[in-house]
The first five atom37 places (N, CA, C, CB, O) and aatype in JSON, in Angstrom:
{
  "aatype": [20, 20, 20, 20, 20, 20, 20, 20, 20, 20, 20, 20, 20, 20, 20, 20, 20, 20, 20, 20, 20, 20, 20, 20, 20, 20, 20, 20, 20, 20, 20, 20, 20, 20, 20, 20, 20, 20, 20, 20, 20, 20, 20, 20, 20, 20, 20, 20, 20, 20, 20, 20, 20, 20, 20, 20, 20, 20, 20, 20, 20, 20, 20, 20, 20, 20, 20, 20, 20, 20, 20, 20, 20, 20, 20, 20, 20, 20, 20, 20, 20, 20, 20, 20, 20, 20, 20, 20, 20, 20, 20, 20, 20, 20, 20, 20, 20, 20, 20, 20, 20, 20, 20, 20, 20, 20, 20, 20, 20, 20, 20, 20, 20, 20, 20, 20, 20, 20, 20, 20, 20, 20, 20, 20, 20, 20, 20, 20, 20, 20, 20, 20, 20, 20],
  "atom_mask": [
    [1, 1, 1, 1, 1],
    [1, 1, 1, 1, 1],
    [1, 1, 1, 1, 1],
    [1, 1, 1, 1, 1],
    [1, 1, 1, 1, 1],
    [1, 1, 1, 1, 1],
    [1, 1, 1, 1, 1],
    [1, 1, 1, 1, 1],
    [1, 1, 1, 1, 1],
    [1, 1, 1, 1, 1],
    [1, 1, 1, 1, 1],
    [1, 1, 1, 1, 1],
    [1, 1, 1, 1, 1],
    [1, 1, 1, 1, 1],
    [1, 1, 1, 1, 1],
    [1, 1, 1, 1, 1],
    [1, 1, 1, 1, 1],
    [1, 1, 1, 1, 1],
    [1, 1, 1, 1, 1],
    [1, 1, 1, 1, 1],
    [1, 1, 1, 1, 1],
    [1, 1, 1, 1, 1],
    [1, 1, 1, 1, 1],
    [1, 1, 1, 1, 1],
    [1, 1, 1, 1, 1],
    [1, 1, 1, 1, 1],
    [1, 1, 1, 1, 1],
    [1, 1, 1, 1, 1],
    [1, 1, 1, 1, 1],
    [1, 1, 1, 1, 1],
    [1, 1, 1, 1, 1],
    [1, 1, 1, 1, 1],
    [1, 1, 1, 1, 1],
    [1, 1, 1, 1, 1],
    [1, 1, 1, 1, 1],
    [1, 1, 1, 1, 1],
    [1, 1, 1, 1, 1],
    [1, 1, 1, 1, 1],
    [1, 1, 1, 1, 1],
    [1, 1, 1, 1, 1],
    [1, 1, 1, 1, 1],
    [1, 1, 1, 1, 1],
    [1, 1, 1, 1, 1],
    [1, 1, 1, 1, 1],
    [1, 1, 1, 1, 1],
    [1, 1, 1, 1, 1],
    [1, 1, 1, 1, 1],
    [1, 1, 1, 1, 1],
    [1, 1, 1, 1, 1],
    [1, 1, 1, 1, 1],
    [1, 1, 1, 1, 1],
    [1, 1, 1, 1, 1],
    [1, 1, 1, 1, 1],
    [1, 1, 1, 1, 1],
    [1, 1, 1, 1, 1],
    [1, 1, 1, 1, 1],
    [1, 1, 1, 1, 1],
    [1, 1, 1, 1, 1],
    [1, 1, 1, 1, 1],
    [1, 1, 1, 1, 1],
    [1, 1, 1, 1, 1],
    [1, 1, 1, 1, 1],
    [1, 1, 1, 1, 1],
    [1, 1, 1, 1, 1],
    [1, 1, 1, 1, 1],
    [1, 1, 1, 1, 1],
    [1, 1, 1, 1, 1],
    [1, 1, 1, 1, 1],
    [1, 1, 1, 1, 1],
    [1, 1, 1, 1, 1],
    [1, 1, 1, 1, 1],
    [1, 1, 1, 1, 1],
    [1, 1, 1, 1, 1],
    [1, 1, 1, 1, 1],
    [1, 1, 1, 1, 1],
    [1, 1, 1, 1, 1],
    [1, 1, 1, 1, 1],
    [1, 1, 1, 1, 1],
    [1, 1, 1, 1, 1],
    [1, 1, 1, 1, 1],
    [1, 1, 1, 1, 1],
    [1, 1, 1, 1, 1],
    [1, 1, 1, 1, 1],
    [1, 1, 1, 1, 1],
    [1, 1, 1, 1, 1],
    [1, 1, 1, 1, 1],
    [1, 1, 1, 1, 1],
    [1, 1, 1, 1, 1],
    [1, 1, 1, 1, 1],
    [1, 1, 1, 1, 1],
    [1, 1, 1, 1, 1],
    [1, 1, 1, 1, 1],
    [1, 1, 1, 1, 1],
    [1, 1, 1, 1, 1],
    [1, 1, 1, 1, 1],
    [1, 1, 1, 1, 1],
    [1, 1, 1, 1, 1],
    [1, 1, 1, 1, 1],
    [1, 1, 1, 1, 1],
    [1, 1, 1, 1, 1],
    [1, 1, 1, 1, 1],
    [1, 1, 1, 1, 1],
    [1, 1, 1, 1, 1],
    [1, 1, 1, 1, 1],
    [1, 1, 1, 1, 1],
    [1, 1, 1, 1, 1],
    [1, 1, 1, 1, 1],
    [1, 1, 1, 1, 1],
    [1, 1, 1, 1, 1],
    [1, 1, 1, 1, 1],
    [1, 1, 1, 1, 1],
    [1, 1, 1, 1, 1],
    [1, 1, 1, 1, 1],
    [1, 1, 1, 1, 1],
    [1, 1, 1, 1, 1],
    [1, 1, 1, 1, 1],
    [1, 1, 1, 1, 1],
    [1, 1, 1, 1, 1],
    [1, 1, 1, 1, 1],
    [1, 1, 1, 1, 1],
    [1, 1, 1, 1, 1],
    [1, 1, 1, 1, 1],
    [1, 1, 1, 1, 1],
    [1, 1, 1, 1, 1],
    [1, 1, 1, 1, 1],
    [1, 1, 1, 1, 1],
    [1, 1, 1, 1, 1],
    [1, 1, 1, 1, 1],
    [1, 1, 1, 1, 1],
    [1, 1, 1, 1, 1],
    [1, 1, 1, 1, 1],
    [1, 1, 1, 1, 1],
    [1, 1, 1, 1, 1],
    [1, 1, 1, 1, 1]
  ],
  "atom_positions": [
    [[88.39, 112.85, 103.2], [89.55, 111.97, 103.23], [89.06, 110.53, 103.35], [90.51, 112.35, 104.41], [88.29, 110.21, 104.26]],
    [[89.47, 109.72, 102.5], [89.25, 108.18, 102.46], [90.16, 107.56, 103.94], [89.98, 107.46, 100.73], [91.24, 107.86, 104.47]],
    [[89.02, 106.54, 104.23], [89.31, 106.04, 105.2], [89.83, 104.38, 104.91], [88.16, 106.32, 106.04], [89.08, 103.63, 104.3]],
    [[91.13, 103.92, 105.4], [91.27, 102.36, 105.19], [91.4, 102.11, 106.74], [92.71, 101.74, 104.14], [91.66, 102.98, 107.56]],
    [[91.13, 100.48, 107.05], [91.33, 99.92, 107.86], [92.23, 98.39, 107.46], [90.11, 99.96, 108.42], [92.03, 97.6, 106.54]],
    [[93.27, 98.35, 108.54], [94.3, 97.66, 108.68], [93.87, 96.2, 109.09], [95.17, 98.34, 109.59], [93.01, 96.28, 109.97]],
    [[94.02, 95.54, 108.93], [93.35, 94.35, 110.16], [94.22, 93.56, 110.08], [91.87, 93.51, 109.98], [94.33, 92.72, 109.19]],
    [[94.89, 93.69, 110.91], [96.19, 92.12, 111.48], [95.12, 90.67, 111.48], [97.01, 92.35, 113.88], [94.1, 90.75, 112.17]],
    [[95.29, 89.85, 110.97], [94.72, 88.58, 111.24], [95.69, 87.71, 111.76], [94.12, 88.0, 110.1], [95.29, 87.4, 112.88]],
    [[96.76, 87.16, 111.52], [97.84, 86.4, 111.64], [99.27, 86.95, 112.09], [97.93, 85.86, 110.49], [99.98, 87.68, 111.41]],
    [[99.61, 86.36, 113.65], [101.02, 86.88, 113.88], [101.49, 86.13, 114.46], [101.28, 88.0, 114.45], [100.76, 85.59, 115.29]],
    [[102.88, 85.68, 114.37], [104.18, 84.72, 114.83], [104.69, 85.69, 115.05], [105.03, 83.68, 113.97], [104.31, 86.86, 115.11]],
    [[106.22, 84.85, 115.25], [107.42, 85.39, 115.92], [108.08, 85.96, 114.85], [108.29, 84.37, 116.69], [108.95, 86.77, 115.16]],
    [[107.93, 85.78, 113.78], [108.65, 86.37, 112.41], [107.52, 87.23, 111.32], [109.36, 84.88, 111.48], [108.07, 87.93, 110.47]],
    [[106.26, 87.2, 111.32], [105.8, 88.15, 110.86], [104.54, 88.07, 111.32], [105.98, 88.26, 109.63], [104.01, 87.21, 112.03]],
    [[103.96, 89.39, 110.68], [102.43, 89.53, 110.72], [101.66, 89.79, 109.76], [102.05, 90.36, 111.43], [101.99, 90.79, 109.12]],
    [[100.66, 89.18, 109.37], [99.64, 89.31, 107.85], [98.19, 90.09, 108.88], [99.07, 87.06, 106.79], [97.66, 90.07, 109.99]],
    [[98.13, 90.74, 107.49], [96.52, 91.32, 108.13], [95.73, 91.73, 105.99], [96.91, 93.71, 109.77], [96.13, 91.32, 104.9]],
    [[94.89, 92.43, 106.26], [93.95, 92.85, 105.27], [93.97, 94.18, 105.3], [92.63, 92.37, 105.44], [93.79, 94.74, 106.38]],
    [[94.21, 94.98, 104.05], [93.58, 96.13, 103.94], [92.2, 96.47, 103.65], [94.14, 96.63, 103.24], [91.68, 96.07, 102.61]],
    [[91.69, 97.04, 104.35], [89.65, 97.03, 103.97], [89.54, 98.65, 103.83], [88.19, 96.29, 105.75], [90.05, 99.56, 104.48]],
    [[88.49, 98.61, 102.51], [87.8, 100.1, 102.55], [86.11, 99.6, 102.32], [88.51, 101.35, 101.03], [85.48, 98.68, 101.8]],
    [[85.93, 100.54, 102.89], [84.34, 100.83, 103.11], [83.7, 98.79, 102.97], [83.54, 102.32, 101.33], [82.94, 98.24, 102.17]],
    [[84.52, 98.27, 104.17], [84.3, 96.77, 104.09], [84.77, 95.87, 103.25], [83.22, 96.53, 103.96], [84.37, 94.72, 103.4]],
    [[85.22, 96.01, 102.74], [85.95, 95.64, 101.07], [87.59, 95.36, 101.66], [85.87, 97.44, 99.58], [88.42, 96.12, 102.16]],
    [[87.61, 94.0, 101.36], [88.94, 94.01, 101.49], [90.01, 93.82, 99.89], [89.1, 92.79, 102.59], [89.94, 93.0, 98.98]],
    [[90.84, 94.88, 100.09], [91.49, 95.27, 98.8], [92.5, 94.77, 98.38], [91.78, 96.37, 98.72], [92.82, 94.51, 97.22]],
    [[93.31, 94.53, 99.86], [95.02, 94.29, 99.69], [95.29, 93.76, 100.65], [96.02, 95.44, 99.57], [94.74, 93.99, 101.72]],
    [[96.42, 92.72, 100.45], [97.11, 91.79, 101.9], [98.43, 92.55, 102.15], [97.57, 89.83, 101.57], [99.33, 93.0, 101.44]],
    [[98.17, 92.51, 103.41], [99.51, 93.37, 104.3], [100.59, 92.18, 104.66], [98.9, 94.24, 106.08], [100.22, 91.03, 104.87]],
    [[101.82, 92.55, 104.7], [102.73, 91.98, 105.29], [103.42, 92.81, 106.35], [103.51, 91.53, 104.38], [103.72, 93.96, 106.04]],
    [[103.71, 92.36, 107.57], [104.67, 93.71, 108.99], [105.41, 92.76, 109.24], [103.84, 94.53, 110.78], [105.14, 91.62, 108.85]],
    [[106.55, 93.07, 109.98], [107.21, 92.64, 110.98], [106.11, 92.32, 112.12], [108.28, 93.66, 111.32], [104.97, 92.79, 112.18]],
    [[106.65, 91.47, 112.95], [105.85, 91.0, 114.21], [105.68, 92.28, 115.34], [106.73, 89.64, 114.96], [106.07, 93.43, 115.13]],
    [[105.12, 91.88, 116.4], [104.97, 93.26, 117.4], [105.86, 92.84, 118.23], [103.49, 93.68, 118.2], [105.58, 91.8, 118.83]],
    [[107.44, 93.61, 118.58], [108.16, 93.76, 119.44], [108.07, 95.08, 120.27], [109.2, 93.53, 118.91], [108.88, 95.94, 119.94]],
    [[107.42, 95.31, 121.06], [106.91, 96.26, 121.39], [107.35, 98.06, 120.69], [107.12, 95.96, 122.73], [108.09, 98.89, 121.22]],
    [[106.62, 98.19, 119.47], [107.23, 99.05, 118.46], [108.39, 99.69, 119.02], [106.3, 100.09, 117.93], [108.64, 100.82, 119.43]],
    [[109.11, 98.47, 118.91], [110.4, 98.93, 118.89], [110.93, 99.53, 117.36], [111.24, 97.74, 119.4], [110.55, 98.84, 116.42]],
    [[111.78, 100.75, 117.0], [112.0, 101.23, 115.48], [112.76, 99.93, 114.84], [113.06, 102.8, 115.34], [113.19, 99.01, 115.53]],
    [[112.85, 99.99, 113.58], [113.07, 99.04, 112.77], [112.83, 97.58, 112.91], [114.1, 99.2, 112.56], [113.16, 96.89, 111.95]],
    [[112.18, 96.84, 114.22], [111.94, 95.7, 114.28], [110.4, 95.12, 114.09], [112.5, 95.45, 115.35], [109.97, 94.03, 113.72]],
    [[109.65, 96.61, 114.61], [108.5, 95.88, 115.19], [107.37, 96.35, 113.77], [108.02, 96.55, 117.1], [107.77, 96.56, 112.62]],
    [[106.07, 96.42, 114.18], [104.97, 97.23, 113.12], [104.62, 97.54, 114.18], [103.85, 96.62, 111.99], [104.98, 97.31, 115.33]],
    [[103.4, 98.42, 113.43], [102.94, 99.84, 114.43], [102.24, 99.52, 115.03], [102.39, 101.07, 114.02], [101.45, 98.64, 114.66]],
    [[102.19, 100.11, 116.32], [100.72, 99.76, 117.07], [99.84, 100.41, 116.97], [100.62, 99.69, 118.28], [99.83, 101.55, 116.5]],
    [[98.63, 99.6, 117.53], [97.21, 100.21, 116.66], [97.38, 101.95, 116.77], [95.37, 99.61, 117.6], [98.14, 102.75, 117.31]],
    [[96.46, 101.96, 116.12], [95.85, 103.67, 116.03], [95.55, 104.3, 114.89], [96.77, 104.69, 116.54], [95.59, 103.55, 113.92]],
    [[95.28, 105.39, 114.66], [94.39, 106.23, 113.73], [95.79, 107.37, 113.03], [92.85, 107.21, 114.84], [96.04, 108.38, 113.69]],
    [[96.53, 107.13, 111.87], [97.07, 107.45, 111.43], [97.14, 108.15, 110.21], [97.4, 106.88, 111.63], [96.58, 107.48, 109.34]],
    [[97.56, 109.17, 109.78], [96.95, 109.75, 108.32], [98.63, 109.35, 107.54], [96.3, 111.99, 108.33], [99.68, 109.3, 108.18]],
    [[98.51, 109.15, 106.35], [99.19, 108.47, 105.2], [99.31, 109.53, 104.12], [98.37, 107.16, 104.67], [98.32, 110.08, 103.64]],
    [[100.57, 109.79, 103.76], [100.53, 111.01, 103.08], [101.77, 110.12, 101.79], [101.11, 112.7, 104.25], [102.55, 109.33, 102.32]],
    [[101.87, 110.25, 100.52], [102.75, 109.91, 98.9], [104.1, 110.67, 99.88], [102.0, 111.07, 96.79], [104.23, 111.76, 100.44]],
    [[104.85, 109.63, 99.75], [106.65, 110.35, 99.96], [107.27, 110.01, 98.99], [107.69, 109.85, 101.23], [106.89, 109.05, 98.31]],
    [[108.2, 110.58, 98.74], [108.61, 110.86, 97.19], [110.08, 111.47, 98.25], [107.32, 112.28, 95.83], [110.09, 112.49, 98.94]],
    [[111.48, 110.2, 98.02], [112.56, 110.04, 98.34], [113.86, 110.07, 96.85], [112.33, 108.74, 99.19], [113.56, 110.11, 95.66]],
    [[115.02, 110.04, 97.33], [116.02, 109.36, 96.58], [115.82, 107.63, 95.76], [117.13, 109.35, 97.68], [115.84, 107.24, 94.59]],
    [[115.62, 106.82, 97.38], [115.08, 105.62, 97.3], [113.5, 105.5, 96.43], [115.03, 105.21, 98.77], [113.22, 104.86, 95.42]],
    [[112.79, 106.26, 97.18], [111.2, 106.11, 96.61], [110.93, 107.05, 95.7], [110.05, 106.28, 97.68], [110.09, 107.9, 95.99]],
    [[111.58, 107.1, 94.45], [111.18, 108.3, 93.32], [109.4, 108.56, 93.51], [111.62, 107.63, 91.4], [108.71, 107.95, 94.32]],
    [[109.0, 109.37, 92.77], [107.44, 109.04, 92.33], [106.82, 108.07, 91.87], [107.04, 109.63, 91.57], [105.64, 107.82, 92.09]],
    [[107.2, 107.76, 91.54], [106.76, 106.2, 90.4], [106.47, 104.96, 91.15], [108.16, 105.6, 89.29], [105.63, 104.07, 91.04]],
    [[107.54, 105.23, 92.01], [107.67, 104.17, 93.15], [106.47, 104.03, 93.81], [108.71, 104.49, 94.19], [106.06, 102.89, 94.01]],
    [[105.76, 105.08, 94.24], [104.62, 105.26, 95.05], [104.4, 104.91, 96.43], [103.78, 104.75, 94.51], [103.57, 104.13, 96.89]],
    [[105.14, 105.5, 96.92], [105.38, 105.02, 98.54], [104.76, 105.98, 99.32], [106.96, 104.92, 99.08], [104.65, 107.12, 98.88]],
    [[104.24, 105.58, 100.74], [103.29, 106.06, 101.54], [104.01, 106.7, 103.01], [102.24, 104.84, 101.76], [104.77, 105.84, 103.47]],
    [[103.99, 107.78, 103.75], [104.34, 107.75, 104.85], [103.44, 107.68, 105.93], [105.0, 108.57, 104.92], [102.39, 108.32, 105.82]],
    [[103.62, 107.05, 106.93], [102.44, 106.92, 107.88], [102.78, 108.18, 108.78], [102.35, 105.35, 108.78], [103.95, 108.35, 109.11]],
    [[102.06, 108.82, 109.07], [102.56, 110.26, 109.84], [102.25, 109.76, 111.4], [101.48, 111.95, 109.32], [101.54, 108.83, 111.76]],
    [[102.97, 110.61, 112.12], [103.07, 110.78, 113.28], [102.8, 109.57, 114.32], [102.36, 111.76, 113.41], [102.48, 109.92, 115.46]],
    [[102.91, 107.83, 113.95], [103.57, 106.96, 114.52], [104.49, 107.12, 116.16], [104.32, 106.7, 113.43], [105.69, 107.34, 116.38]],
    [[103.69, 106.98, 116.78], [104.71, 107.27, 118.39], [105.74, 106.24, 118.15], [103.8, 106.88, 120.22], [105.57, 105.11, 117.7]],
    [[107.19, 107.01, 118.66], [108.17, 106.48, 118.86], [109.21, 106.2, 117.78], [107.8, 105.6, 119.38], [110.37, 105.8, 117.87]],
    [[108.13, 106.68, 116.29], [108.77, 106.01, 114.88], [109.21, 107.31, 114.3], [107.61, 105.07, 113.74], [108.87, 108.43, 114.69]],
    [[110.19, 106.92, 113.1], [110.32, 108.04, 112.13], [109.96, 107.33, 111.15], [111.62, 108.77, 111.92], [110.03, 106.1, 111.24]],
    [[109.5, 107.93, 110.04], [109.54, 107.08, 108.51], [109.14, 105.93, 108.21], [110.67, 106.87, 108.03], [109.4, 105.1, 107.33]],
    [[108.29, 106.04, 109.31], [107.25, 104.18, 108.61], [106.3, 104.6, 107.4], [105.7, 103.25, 110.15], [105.29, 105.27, 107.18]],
    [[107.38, 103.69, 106.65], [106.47, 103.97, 105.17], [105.27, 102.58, 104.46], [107.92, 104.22, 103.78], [105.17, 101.48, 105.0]],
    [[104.8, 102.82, 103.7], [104.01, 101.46, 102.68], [104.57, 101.59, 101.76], [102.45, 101.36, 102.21], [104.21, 102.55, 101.08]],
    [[105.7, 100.76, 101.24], [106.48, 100.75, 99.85], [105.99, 99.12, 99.51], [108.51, 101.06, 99.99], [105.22, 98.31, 100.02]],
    [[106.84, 99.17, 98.45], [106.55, 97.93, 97.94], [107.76, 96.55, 98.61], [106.62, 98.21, 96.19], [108.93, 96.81, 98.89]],
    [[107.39, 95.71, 98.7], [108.36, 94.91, 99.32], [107.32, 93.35, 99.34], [108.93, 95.68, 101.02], [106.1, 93.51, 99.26]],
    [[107.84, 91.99, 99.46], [107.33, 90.7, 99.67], [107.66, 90.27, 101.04], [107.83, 89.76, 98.68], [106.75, 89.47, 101.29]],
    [[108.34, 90.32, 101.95], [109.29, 89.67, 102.88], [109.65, 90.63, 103.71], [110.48, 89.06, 102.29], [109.9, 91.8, 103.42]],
    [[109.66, 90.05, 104.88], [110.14, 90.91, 106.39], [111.41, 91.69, 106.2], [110.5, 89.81, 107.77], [111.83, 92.7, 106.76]],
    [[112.14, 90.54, 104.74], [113.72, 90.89, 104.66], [113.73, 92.49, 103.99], [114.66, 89.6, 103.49], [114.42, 93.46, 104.31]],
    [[112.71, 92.34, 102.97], [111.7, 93.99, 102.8], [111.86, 95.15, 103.68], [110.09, 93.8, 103.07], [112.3, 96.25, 103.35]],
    [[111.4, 94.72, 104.98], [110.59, 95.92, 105.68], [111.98, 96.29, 107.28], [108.4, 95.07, 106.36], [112.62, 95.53, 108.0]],
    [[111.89, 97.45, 107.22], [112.43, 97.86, 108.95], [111.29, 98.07, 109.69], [113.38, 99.36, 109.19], [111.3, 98.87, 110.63]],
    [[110.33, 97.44, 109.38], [109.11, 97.89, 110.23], [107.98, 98.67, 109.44], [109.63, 98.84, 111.4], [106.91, 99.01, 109.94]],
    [[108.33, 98.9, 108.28], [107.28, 99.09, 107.04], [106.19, 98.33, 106.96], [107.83, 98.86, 105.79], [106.19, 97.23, 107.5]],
    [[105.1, 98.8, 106.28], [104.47, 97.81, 106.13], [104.28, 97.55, 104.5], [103.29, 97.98, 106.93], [104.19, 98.55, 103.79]],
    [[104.22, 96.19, 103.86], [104.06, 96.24, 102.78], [102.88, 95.44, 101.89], [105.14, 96.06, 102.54], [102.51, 94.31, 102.21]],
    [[102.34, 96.19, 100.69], [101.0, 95.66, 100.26], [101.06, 94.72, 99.47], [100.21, 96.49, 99.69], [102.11, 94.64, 98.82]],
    [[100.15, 93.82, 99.27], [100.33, 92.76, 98.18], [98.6, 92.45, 97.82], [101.35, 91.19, 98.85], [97.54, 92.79, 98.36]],
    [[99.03, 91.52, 96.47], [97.53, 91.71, 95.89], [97.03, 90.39, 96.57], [97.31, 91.78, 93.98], [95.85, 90.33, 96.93]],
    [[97.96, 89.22, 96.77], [97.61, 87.56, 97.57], [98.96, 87.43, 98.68], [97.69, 85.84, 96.11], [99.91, 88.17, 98.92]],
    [[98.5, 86.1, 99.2], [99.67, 85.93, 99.84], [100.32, 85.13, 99.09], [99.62, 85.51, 101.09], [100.05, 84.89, 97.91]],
    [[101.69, 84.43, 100.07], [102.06, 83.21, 99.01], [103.38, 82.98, 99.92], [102.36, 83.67, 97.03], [103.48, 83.63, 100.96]],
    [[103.92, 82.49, 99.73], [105.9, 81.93, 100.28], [106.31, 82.64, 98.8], [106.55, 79.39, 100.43], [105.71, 82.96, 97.78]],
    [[108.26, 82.71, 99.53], [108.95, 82.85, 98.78], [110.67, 82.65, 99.47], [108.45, 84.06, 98.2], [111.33, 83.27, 100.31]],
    [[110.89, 81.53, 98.65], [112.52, 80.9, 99.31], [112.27, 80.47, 100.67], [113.93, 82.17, 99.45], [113.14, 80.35, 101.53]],
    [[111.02, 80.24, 100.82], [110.24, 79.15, 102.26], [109.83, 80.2, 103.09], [111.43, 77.93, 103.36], [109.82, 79.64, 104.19]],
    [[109.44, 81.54, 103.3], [109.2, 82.78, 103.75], [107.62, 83.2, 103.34], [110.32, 83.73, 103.16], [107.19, 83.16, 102.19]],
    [[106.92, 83.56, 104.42], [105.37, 83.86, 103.83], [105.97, 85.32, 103.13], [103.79, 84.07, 105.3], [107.05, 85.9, 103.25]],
    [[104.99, 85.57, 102.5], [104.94, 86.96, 101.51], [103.97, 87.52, 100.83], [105.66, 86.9, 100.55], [103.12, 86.85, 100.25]],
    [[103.99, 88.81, 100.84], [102.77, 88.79, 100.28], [103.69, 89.05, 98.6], [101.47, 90.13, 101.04], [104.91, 89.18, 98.46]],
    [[102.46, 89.07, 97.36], [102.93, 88.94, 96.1], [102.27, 90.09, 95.24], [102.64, 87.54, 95.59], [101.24, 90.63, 95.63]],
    [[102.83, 90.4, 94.18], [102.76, 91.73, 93.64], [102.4, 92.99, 94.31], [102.0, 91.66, 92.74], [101.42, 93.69, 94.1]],
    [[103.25, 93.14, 95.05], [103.64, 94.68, 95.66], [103.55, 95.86, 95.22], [104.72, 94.85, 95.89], [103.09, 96.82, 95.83]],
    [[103.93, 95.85, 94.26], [104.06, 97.18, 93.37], [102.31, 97.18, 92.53], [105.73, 96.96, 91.98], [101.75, 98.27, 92.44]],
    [[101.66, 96.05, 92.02], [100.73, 96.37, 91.52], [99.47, 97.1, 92.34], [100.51, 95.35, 90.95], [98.58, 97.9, 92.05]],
    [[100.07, 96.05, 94.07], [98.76, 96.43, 94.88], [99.39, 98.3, 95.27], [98.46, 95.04, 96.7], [98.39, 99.02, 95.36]],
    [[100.57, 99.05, 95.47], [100.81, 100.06, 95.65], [99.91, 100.71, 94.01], [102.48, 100.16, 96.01], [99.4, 101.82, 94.11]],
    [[99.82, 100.27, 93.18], [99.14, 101.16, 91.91], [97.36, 100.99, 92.27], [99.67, 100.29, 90.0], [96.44, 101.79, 92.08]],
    [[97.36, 99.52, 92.89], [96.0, 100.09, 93.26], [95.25, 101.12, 94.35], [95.5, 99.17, 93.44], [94.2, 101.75, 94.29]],
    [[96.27, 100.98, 95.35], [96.5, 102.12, 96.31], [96.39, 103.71, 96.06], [97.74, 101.95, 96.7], [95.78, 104.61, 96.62]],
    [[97.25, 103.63, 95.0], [97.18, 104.9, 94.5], [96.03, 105.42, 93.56], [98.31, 105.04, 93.88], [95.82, 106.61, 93.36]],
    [[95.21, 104.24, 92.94], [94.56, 104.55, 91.9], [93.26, 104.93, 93.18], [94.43, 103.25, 90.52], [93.08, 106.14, 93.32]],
    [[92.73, 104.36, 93.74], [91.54, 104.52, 94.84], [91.64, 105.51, 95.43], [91.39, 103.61, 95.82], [90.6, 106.14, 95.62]],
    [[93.17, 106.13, 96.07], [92.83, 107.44, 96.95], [93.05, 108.64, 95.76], [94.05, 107.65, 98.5], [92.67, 109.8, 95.88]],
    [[93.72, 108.09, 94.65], [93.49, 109.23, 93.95], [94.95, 109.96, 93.75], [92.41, 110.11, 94.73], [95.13, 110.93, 93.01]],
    [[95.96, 109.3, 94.56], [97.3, 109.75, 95.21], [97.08, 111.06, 96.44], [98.36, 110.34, 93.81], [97.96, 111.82, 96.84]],
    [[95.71, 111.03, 96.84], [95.35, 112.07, 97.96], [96.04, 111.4, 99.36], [93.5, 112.29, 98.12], [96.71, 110.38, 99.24]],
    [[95.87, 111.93, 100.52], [96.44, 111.77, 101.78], [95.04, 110.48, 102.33], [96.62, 113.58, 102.76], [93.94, 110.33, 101.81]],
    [[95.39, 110.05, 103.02], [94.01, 108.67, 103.55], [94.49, 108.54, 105.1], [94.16, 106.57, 102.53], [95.59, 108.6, 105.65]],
    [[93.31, 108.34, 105.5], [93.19, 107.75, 106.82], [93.45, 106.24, 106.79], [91.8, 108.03, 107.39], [92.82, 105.59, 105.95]],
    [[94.7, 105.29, 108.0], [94.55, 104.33, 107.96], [94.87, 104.13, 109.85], [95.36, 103.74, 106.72], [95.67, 104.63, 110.64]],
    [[93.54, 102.92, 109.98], [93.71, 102.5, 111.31], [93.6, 101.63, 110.95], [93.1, 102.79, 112.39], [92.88, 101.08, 110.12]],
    [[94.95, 101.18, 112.08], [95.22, 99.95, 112.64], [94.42, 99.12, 113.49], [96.14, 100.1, 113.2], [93.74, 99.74, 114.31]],
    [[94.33, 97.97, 113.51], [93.49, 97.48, 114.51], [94.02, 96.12, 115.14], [92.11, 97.32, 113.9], [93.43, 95.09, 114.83]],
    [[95.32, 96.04, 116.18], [95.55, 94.55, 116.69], [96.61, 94.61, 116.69], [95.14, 93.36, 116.05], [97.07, 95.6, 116.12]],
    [[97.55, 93.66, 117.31], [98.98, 93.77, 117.3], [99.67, 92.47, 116.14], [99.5, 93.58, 119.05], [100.88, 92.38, 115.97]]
  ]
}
């Protein structure tokens, strides 16, 4: 099982940016909600060692390529879909290939391409992802 690591670098009161890294390599920029003490739908997750499994919804057809983070204390259904903006996420986290603003809002940008690269690297297999920071 492929292993990613999360790395929060940057957090305010309105969001949090970090890096996705494999085997040191950083691949993809994260966008979360800030840490309200993972509270559901407000906050992002707190650290830990989480396995990531393709969910395939109404909302998230296949195509879509969306991720569930499994067994999250306290959470249901924290997924990695595609999204730019906090206005995006209930506490999701979402991938992007850079950062950037959008309508004066940090964001990350092409979402959906960095979810195809996501998918293309694990293969659409299940992956290890730890978190690391609030």
């Amino acid at each position: 099982m492929k292993r990613f690591h999360l790395h929060r670098v940057s957090s305010s009161s309105k969001v949090t940016m970090g890096a996705l890294v494999h085997q040191g390599i950083p691949l993809l920029t994260i966008l979360e909600r800030p840490w309200v003490f993972n509270k559901p739908f407000e906050s992002c997750a707190p650290p830990g060692t989480y396995i990531c499994k393709r969910y395939v919804s109404k909302k998230y057809p296949l195509e879509a390529l969306a991720w569930i983070v499994k067994d999250v204390p306290g959470r249901t259904n924290m997924l990695i879909h595609a999204g730019n903006t906090v206005k995006d996420s209930k506490g999701c986290t979402l991938p992007g290939i850079s950062y950037g603003e959008l309508e004066g809002e940090p964001a990350v940008l092409n979402s959906r391409e960095a979810l195809r690269r996501l998918n293309q690297i694990t293969g659409g297999e299940p992956f290890e992802l730890v978190i690391h920071g609030n």
